[in-house]
Every structure is written in structure tokens, then in C-alpha cells.
N, C-alpha and C positions, 0 to 999 in steps of 0.2 A: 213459661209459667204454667200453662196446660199438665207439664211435665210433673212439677212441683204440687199443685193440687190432686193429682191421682194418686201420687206417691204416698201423699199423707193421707189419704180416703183410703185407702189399701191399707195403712197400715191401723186406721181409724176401725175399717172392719174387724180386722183381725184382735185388736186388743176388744171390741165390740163382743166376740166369738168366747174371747175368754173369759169378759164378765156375766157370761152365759154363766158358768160355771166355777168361778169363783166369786164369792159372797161380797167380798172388799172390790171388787173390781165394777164399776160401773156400764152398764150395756147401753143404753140410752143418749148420754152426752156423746159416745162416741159413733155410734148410728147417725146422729144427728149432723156430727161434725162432717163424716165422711158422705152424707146428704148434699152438706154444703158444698165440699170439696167437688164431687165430681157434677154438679149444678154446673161447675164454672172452668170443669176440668173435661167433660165425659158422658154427653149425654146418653151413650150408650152403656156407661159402667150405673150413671144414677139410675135409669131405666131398669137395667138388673137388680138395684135393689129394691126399687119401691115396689116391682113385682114378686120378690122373693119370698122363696114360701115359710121362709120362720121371721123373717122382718119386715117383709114389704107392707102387710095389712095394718100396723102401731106406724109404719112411718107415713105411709096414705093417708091415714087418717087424721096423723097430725100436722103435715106439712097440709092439707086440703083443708084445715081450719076445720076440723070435726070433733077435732081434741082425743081424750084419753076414756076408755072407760070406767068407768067409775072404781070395777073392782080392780083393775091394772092400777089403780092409783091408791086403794087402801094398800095395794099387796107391796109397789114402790115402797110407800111412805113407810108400813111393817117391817120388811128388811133394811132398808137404809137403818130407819131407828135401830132395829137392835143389831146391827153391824157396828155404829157409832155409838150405840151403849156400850157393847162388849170392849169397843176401841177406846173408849173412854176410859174404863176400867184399870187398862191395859198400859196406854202413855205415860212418861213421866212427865211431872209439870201443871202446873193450871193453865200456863198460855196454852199450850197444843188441845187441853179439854175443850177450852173456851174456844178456840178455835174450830174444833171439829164441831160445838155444841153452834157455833154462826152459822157453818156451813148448813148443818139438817136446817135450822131455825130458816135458813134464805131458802130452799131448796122446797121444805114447804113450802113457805108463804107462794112462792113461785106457781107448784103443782094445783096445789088448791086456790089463788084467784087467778090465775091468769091461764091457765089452759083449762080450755072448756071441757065437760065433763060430755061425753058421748050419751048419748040418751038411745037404745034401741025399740 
């Protein structure tokens, strides 16, 4: 099982890597995921990331219940929206609009009550 958890953390990173750099692509959920993964997989691979020098200090801070900084949370909520306007644009259909339009609508409500806003 060990096996299967790092496998998916690994690959958690790397699709993580690319939402670095591409718009549509989410970096976040997948850091988090591969957080989980090797929690239960690796405590040597999690150790690598929460110290990492481009993702360890956002997942410390939020797996340590210290939450998100404030402007890491306008900047999320700025891109996702216009990712998902432009995508909105773009679909064919009202289901898929309505749909991407649930997803930002859950995904705030999410960002802003329930992860606490880092105070420095």
C-alpha cells in the first residue's frame, strides 16, 4: 500500500509542477494531495516537501493550521476566476458553464471561510 501512495504523491507533484506554469492547471489541490499521500506512504518523501524551497513554506503553513496569506488568497481566487471566465466563454452548453460556475462558487466559499487567513 506504501507503494501505491508514493506513486500517486509523485505523480501528485509533478502534475503540481505543471500547474506552476500552466493557467488551467491547478497547483494546490495537488500539493495537497501528494501531502496526503506520502503522510501515509513516506515520511521521508513528505519531509522533502514541506521543507521545499518553492512549496514547503504554503504547505507548512497550511497543514500547521496557520492558513493562507491573505494576498496568496486574492491572487488564487483572481486566477481561478478569470481561468473559469475565459473557460466559461469558451464551452459548449449551459451544463459545463454551470458547472465550472459550482465549482469557483465551492472553491471560494472554501478559501475564504474555512482556511484561515495568515496574519503577519
Amino acid at each position: 500500500m506504501k507503494h501505491l501512495f508514493n506513486t500517486v504523491g509523485c505523480i501528485a507533484v509533478v502534475l503540481a509542477l505543471f500547474g506552476v506554469f500552466l493557467p488551467l492547471l491547478p497547483t494546490t489541490p495537488f500539493l495537497l494531495l501528494a501531502s496526503a499521500c506520502f503522510v501515509r506512504g513516506s515520511p521521508r518523501l513528505h519531509n522533502w516537501l514541506r521543507t521545499n524551497r518553492l512549496f514547503g513554506g504554503y504547505l507548512r503553513d497550511y497543514e500547521d493550521g496557520r492558513g493562507i496569506p491573505l494576498r496568496a488568497k486574492v491572487v488564487v481566487l483572481l486566477l481561478m476566476w478569470g481561468s473559469l471566465g475565459w473557460s466559461m466563454t469558451r464551452v459548449p452548453g449551459v451544463a459545463l458553464v454551470a458547472m465550472l460556475a459550482a465549482i469557483g462558487v465551492g472553491v471560494t466559499i472554501y478559501l475564504v471561510r474555512f482556511v484561515p487567513t495568515m496574519r503577519r
